[in-house]
C-alpha positions in Angstrom: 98.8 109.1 73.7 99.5 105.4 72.8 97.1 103.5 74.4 98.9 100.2 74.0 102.8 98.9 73.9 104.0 95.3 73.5 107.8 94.7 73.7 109.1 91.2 73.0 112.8 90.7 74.3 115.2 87.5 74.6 114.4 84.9 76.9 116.8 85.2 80.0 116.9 81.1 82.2 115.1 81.4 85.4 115.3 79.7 88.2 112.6 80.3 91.1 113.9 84.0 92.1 114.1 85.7 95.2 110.5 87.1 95.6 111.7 88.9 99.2 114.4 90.9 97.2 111.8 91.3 94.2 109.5 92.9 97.1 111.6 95.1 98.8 111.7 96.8 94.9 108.3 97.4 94.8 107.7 98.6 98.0 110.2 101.0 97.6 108.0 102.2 94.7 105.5 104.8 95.8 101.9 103.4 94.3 99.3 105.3 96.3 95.8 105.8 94.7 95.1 108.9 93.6 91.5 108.8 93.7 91.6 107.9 98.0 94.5 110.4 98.3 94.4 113.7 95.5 97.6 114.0 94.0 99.4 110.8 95.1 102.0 109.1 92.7 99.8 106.5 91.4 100.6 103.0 89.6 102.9 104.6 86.7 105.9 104.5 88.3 105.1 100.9 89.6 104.2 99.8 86.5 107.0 100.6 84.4 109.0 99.3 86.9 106.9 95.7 86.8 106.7 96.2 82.9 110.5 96.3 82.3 111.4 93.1 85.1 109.0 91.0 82.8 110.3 91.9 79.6 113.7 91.2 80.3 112.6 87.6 81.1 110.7 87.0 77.7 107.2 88.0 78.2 105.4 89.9 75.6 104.1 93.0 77.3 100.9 95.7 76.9 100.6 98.8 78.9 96.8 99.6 79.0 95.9 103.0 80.3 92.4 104.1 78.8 93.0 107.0 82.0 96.2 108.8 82.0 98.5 108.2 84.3 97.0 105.0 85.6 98.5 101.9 83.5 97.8 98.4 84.2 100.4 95.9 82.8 99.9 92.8 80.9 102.6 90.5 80.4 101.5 87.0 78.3 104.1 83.9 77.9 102.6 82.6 75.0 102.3 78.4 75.2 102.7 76.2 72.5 99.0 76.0 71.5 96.4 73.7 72.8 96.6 73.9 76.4 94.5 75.8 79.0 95.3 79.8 80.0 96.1 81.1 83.1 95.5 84.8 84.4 97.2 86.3 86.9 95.8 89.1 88.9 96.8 91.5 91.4 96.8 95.3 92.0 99.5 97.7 91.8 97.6 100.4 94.0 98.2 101.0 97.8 96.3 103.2 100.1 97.5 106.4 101.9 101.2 106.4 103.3 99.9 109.0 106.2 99.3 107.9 109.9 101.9 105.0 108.6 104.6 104.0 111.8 107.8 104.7 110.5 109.0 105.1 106.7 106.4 103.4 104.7 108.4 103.2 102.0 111.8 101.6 103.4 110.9 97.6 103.5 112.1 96.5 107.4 113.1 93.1 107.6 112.7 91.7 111.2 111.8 88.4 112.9 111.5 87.0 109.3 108.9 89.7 108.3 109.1 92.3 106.3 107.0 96.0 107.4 106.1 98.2 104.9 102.8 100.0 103.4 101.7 97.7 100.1 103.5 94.7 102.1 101.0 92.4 102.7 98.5 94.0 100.7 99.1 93.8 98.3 102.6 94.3 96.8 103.7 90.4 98.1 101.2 88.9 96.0 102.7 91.0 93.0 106.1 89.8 93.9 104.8 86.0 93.8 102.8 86.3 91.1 106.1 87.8 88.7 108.5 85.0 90.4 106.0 82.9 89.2 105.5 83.5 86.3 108.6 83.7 85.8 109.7 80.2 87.1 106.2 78.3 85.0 107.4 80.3 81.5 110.6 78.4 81.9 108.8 75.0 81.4 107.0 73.3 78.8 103.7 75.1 79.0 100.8 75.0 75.7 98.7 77.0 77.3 99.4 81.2 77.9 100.4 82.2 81.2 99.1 86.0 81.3 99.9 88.0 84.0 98.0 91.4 84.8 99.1 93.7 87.3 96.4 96.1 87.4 95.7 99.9 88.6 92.8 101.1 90.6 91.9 98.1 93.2 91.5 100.1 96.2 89.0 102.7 94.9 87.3 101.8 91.6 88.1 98.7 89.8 89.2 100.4 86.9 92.3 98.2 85.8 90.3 94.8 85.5 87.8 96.5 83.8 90.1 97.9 81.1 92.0 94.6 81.3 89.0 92.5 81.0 88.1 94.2 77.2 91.3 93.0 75.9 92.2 89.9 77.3 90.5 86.6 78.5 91.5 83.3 80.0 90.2 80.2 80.9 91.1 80.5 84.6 93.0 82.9 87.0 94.0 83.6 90.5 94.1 86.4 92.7 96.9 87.0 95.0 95.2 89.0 97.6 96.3 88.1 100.7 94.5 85.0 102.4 96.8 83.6 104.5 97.8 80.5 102.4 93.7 79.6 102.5 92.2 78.8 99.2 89.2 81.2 98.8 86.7 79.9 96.4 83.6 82.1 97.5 83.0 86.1 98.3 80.6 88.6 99.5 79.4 91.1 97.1 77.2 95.1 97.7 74.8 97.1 96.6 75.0 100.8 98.2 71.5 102.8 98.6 70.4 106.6 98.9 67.2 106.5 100.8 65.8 110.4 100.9 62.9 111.2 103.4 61.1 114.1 102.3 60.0 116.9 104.8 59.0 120.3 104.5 61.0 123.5 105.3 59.9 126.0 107.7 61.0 128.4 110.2 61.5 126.7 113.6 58.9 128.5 115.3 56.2 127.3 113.1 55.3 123.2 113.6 52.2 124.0 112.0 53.7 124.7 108.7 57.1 122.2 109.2 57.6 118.5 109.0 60.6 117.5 110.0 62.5 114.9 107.5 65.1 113.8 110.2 62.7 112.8 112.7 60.8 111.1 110.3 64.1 109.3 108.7 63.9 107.6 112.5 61.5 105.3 111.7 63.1 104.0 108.5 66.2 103.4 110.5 64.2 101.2 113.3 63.2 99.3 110.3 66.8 99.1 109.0 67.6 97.7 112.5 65.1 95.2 112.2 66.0 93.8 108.6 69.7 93.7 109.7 68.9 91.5 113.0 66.5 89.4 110.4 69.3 88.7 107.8 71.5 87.3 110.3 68.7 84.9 111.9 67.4 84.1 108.2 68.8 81.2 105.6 73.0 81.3 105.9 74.9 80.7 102.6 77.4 77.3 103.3 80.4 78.8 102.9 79.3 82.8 103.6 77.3 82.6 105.6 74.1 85.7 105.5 74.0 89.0 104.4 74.1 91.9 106.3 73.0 96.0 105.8 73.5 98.9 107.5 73.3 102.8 107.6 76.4 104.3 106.2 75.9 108.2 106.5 73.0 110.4 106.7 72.6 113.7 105.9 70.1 116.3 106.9 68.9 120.1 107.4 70.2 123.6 107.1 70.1 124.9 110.4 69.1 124.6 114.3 66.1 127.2 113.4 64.7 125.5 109.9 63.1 121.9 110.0 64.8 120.1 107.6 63.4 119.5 104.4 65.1 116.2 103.5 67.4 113.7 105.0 69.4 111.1 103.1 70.5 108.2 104.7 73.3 105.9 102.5 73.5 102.3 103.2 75.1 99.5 102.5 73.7 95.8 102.3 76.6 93.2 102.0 75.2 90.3 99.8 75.9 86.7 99.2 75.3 84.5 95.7 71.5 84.6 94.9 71.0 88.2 96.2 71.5 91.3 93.8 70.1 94.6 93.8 66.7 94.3 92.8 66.1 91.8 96.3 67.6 95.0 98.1 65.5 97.2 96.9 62.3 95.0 97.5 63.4 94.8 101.2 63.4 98.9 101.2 60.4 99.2 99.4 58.6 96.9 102.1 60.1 98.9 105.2 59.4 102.0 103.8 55.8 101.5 102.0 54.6 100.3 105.5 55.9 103.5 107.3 54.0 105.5 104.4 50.4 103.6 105.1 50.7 104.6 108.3 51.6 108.3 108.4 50.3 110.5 105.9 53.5 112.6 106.5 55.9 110.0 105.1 57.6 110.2 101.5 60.4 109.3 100.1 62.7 108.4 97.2 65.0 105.6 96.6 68.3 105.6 94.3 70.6 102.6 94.0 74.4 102.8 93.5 77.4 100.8 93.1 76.2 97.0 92.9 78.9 94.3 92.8 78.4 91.1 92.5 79.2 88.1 95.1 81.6 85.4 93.9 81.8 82.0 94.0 83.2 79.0 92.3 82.7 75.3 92.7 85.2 73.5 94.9 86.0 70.9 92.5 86.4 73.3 89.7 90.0 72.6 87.2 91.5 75.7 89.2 90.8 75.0 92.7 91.9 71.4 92.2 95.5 72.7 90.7 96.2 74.8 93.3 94.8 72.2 96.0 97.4 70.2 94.8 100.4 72.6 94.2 99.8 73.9 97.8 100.0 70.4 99.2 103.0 69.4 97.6 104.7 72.1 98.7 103.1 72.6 102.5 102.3 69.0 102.9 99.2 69.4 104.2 95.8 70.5 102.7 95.2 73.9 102.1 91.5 74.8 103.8 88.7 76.3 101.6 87.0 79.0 102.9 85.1 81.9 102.1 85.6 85.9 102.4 83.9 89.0 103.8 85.2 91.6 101.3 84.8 91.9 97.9 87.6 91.8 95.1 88.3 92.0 91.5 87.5 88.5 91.0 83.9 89.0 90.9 84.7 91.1 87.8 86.5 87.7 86.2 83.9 85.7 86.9 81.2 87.9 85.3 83.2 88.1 82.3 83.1 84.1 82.2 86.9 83.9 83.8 86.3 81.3 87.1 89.0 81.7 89.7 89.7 81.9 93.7 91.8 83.9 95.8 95.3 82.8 97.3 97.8 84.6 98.7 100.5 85.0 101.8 100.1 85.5 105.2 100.9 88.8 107.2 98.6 91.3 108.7 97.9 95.4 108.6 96.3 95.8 105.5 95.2 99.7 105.1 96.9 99.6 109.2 99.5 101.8 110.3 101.5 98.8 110.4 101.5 96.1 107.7 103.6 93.1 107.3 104.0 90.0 105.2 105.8 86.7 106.5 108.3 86.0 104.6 108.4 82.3 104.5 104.9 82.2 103.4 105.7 84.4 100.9 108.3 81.7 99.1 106.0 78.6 100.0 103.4 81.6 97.7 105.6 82.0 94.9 105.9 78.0 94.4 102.9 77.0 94.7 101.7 79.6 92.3 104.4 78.3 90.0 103.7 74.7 90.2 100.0 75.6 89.9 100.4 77.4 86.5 103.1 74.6 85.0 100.6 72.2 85.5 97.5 74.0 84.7 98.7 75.8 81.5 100.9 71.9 80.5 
């Protein structure tokens, strides 16, 4: 399989287009993850789609797809030389079309929204991004405008991953949806298997049984306690604290065995300064003291998934362009704020890429409805345009 394509075709003039038409395309386009939902369509069709609109308007275009069947799409307008590079980002993925209200697949356009699964999250932000693009390749620009439209948001990360081995830039933006707010800082999370160990035995015979769910109790009082402690302790400025809790747990065989294990599977949300190894210090102390006090009490600990909290300055090159794009065209400052969940811009930042999130306003994301406004999403699409003709000049 070709892991790679780049197509260059003739510039076409562009104008600012019509990102509501450019969105009712794509969410006509079925782009459900198939790793939430076995067997669903996935980002190809999406992406071809994506790959072929942004060829026809001049940009040079690679289809990376290290897993078959889900692409990510990089299109670059390559600047004159000398000036600063601008990266795009947004996700191609949506999550299950089931439990939906209506045809998740039709765009509805009512009361100047449009309804639709991948609407506001976060198919939009694809349609604002491409327009543009589009519009800021037109102008005199030195630096590259890149834009990559990437698979796998919703479940792994995948996409940016790949697209982070090939490409670089010295800023970018991500077009999740934030309600025209500049976000500049995020939450990041480290997941946990805590496994009390017990001892198996008929039911009949205490004697010969401990029982690992009972036992698990005690670490989950403690769990209680650290939570209601991170949310007294130091607050970040613009994240406020951390936060943990139990996720799942998982015990015994049978009503007539004691259990010989129980697993419990957290979650601690974390904000800049914490990471995994601070998590797993705050474990350690909950369960060591339960363990000096009953000789019963063992354990093992296994971390997981860690990703990082994000956060970039507030005066930072980017931030500043797209202060001022957004207040030429709104006129009025956009607010700076931070965000609960986490997104692929940690992965930028780690990989030396600083950036914030901004994006339209709407609701329903991963609801049975979802919706995008559709005058934020043209105030979107030029301020993302002004933003990259001056940052990439």
């Amino acid at each position: 399989m070709e892991a790679s394509k780049k197509v260059k075709t003739e510039t076409l003039p562009c104008a600012l287009e019509d990102p509501v038409a450019l969105l009712q395309q794509l969410v006509r386009i079925n782009s459900v993850n198939p790793d939430l939902v076995p067997g669903a369509a996935g980002e190809t069709a999406l992406a071809a789609f994506t790959a072929t609109w942004l060829e026809k308007r001049g940009f040079i275009v690679t289809r990376l797809e290290a897993v078959f069947g889900r692409p990510s799409i990089v299109a670059v307008a390559a600047g004159t030389g000398g000036g600063k590079s601008l990266m795009f980002n947004g996700h191609l993925d949506t999550v299950t079309l089931a439990g939906y209200d209506g045809d998740p697949l039709e765009p509805r356009l009512e009361a100047g929204r449009m309804y639709g699964r991948g609407t506001f999250d976060m198919k939009a932000g694809i349609a604002a991004m491409m327009v543009a693009a589009a519009d800021a390749a037109t102008r005199q620009h030195s630096g590259d405008i890149i834009l990559a439209l990437v698979a796998d948001e919703e479940f792994g990360s995948a996409g940016t991953e790949e697209v982070l081995r090939h490409f670089r830039a010295d800023a970018a933006i991500v077009s999740e949806p934030t309600h025209e707010d500049i976000v500049i800082a995020h939450r990041g999370f480290v997941w946990f298997d805590v496994t009390i160990q017990g001892t198996a035995a008929h039911g009949s015979r205490p004697d010969l049984g401990i029982d690992a769910i009972a036992k698990a109790g005690r670490f989950l009082t403690g769990l209680e306690e650290l939570s209601h402690a991170l949310l007294r302790g130091p607050a970040h400025p613009v994240l406020g604290t951390g936060s943990i809790h139990a996720s799942l747990i998982r015990g015994g065989e049978e009503l007539s065995s004691y259990p010989a294990a129980c697993t419990v599977s957290l979650e601690r949300r974390t904000v800049p300064g914490e990471n995994a190894a601070a998590v797993e210090a705050e474990l350690r102390h909950i369960l060591d003291a339960i363990a000096a006090s009953d000789p019963d009490f063992s354990y093992t600990l296994a971390a997981g998934l860690e990703r990082q909290a994000f956060e970039v300055p507030s005066d930072s090159p980017i931030v500043r362009a797209v202060a001022a794009a957004a207040g030429a065209v709104t006129g009025h400052p956009a607010p700076l704020r931070g965000e609960a969940f986490w997104t692929d811009a940690a992965l930028m930042l780690e990989a030396g890429i600083p950036g914030l999130l901004f994006g339209v306003d709407g609701g329903g994301a991963h609801a049975a409805t979802e919706w995008v406004d559709l005058a934020s999403l043209k105030r979107v699409s030029q301020i993302l345009a002004d933003t990259a003709a001056d940052f990439c000049l």
